[in-house]
C-alpha positions as CSV (number, residue, x, y, z in Angstrom):
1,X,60.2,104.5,138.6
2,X,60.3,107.0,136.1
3,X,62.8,105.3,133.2
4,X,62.6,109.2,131.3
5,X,65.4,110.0,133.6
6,X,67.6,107.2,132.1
7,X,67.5,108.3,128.6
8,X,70.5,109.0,126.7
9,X,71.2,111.2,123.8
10,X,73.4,108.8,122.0
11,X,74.4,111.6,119.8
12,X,75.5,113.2,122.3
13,X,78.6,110.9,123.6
14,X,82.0,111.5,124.5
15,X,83.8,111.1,121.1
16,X,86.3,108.7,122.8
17,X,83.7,106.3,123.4
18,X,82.3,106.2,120.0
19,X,85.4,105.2,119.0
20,X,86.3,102.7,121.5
21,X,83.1,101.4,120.2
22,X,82.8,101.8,116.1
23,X,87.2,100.5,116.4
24,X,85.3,96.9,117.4
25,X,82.8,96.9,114.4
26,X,83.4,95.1,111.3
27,X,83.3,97.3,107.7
28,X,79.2,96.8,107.4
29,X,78.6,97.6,111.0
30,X,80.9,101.1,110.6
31,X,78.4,101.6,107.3
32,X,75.8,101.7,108.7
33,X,76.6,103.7,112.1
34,X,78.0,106.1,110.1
35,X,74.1,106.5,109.0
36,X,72.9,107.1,112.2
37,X,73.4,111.1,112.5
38,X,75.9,113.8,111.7
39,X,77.7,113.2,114.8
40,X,78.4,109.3,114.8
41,X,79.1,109.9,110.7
42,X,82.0,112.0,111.8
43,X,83.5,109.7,114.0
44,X,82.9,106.8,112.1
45,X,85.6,108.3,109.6
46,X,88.5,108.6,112.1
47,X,91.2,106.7,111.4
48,X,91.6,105.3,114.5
49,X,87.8,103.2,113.8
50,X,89.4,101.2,111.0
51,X,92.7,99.9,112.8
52,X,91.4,96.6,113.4
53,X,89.9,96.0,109.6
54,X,93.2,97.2,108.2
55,X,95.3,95.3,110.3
56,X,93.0,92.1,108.9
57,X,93.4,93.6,105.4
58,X,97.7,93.6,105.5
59,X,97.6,90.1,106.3
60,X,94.9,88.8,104.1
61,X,96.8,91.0,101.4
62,X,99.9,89.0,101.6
63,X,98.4,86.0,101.2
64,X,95.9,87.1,98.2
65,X,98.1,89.6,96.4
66,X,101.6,88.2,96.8
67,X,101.4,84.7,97.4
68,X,97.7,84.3,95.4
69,X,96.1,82.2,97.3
70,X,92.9,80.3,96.2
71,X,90.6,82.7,97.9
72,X,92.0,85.1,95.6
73,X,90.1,83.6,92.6
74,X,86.6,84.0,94.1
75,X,84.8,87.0,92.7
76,X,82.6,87.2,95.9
77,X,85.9,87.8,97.9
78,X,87.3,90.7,95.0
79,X,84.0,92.0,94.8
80,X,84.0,93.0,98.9
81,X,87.8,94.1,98.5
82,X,87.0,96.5,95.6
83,X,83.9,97.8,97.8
84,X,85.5,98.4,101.3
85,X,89.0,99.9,99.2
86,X,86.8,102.4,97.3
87,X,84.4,103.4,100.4
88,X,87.8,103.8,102.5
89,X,89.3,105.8,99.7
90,X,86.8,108.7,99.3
91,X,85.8,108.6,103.4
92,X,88.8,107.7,105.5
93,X,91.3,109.1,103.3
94,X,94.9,109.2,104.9
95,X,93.7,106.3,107.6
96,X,94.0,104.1,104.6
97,X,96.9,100.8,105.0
98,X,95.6,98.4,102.0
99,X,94.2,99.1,98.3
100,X,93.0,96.8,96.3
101,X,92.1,98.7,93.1
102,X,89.1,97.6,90.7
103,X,90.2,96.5,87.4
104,X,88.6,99.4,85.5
105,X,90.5,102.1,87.2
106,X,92.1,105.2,85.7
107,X,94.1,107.7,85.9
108,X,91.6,109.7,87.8
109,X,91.1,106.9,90.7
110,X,95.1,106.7,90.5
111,X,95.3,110.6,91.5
112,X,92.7,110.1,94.2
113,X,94.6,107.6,95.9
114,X,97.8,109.5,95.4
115,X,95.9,112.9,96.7
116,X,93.8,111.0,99.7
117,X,96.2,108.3,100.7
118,X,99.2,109.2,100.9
119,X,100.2,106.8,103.7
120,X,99.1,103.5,102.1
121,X,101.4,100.6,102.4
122,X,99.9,97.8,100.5
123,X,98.4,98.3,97.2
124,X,96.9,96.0,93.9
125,X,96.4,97.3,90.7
126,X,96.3,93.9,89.2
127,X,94.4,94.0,85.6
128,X,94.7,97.6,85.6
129,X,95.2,98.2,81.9
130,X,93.7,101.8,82.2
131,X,96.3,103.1,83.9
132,X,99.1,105.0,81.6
133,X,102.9,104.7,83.3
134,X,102.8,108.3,84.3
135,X,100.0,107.8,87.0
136,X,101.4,105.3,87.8
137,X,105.1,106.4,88.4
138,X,103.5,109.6,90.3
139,X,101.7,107.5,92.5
140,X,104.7,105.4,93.9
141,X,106.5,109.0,93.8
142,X,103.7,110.3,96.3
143,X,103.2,106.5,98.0
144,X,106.6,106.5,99.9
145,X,105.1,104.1,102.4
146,X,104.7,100.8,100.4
147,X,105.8,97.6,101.4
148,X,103.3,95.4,99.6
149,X,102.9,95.9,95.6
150,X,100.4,93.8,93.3
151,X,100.9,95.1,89.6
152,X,100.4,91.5,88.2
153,X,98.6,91.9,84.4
154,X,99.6,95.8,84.8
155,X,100.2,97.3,81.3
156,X,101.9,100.2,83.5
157,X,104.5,98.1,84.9
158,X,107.4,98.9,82.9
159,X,111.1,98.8,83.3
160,X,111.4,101.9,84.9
161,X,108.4,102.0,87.2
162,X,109.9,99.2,88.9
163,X,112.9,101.0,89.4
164,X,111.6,103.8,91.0
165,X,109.1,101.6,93.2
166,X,112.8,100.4,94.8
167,X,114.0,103.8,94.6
168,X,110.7,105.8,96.5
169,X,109.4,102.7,98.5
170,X,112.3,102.1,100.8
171,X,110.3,100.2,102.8
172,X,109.2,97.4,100.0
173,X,109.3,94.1,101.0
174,X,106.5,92.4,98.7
175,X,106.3,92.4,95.4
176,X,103.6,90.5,92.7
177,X,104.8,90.7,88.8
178,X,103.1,87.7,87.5
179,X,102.2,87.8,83.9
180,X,104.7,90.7,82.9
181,X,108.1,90.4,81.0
182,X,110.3,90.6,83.1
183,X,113.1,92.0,81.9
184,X,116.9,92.9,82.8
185,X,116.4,96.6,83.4
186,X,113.2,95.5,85.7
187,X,116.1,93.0,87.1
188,X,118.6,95.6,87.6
189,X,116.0,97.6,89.8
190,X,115.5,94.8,92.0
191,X,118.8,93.9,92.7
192,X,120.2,97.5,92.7
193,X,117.2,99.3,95.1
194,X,114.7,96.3,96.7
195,X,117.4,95.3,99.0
196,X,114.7,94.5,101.7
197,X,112.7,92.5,99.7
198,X,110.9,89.0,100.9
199,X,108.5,88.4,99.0
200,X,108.3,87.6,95.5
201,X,105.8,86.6,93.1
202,X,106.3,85.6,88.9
203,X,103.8,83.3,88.4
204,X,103.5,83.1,84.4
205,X,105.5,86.0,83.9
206,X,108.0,85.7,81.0
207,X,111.6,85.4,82.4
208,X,115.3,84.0,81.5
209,X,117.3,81.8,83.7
210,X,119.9,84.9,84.0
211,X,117.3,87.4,84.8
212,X,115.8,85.0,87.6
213,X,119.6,84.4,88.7
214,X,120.7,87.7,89.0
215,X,117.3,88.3,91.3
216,X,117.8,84.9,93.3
217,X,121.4,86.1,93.7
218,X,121.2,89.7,94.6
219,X,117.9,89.5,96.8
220,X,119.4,87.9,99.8
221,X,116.4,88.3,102.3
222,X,114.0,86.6,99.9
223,X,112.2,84.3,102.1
224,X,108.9,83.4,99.2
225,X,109.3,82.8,95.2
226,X,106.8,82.0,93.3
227,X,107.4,81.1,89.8
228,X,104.4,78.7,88.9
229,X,103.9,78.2,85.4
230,X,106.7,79.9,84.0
231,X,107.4,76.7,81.7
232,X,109.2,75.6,79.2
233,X,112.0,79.3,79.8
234,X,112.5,77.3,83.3
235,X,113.6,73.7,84.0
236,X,113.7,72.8,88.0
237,X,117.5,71.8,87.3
238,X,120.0,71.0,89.5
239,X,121.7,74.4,89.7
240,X,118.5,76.1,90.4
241,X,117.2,74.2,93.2
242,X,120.2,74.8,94.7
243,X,120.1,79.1,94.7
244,X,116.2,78.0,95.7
245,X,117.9,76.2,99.1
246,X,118.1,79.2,101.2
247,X,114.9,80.2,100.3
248,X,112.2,79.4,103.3
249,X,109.1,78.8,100.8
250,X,110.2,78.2,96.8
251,X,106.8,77.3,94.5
252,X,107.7,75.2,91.3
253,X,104.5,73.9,88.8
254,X,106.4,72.3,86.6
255,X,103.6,72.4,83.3
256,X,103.8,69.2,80.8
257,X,102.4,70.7,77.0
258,X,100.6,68.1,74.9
259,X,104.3,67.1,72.3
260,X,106.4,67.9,74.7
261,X,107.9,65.6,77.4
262,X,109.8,66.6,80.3
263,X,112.2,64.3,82.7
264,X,110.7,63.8,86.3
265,X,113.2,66.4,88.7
266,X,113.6,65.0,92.1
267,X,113.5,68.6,94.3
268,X,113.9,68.4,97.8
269,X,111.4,68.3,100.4
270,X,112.3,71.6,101.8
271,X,111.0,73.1,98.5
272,X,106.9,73.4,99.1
273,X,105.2,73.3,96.1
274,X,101.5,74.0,95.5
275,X,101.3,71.0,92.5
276,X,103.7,68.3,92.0
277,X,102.3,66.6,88.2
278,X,102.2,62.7,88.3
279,X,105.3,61.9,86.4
280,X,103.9,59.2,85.0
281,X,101.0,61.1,83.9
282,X,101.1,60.0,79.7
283,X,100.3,62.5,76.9
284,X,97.4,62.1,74.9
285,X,98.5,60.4,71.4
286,X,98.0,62.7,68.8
């Protein structure tokens, strides 16, 4: 038999098959196809090939850039998040769901984003102290389809971006702000224009009892707060595990400083916490 007559130009294929194919491959398999020829680079670009990897990349984003969990601190796991965000920034363009932007970022990268990926709906800029607040402002402004936000250790992160991410984001349901100061203007914004929001992360950030009320108050969908290692500004007292009741998942690190000794706080076991300190833990003498 003469096998000649079975070959196929795979260049040559219906471009709904490619992408029924390249929409099952994983980020280095659509790399590398998209090296084959001219005609497979083309597809390999569509939108509709990167479904399944950004469908894995809004849940994995949750979990790493809102709730921070301990795959976040690997630098093998940023590393592969800051490659696959850039390559899908400069070649898929307005396919784009998730962002997670490198740490040395500008304005330039900013306006790319803004320019190619309009659509976006989950985005980090956490240690982003390149970027000024006027990128920043004009990317949320252009960004009207976030629902995720991760602007922990963001110098940009003032007062009044935050209002205006409730005000152009309608959609916002997740939001990171650990490390920042969060104060009562950024407070007013949440309350006034997030009224969606779920998710809600100030791990370390610098915040009053009345600024964290107000939010806990106002914010009546909230179904995650973090506010881990926010110590000594808040004490797990009485009156705020019970605004923490209605909330489905409440994080609490209650941190003990070498001269200072805090009472034990019984919390309920509907409050999950990611570190409960042995109360009977004693401080070195000095």
């Amino acid at each position: 038999m003469d096998n000649r007559a079975y070959d196929v130009c795979w260049a040559l294929l219906f471009e709904e098959i490619l992408i029924q194919i390249f929409s099952k491959l994983d980020f280095e398999s659509l790399i590398s196809v998209a090296s084959v020829c001219h005609s497979w680079r083309s597809v390999a670009h569509y939108p509709e090939c990167w479904d399944c990897i950004q469908l894995y990349h809004q849940e994995r984003f949750v979990d790493n850039c809102i709730k921070e969990t301990e795959e976040t601190e690997k630098p093998e796991y940023q590393d592969r998040l800051f490659k696959e965000s850039e390559y899908m920034i400069r070649h898929v363009g307005g396919g784009v769901k998730s962002i997670c932007v490198h740490p040395i970022a500008d304005d330039t990268m900013v306006q790319m984003i803004a320019d190619r990926c309009p659509s976006i709906e989950s985005i980090s800029l956490r240690d982003c102290g390149r970027i000024s607040p006027a990128a920043l402002l004009n990317l949320i402004r252009t960004c009207k389809h976030l629902k995720f936000i991760d602007v922990k250790f963001c110098s940009a992160a003032s007062a009044s971006v935050i209002q205006e991410m409730g005000q152009s984001c309608p959609s916002l349901v997740g939001l990171n702000l650990g490390h920042l100061r969060v104060t009562e203007e950024m407070s007013t914004g949440i309350r006034k224009f997030m009224p969606k929001l779920k998710w809600l992360n100030l791990n370390s950030a610098t915040i009053y009892r009345d600024v964290l009320f107000s939010i806990l108050d106002s914010s009546t969908e909230l179904e995650y707060v973090s506010i881990r290692c926010c110590h000594p500004r808040l004490i797990m007292d009485d009156e705020l595990i019970n605004k923490a009741r209605r909330i489905e998942e409440f994080k609490y690190t209650r941190e003990i400083y070498v001269g200072l000794r805090f009472p034990s706080i019984r919390i309920p076991a509907c409050i999950r916490r990611s570190h409960q300190p042995d109360p009977r833990r004693r401080l070195p003498q000095s």
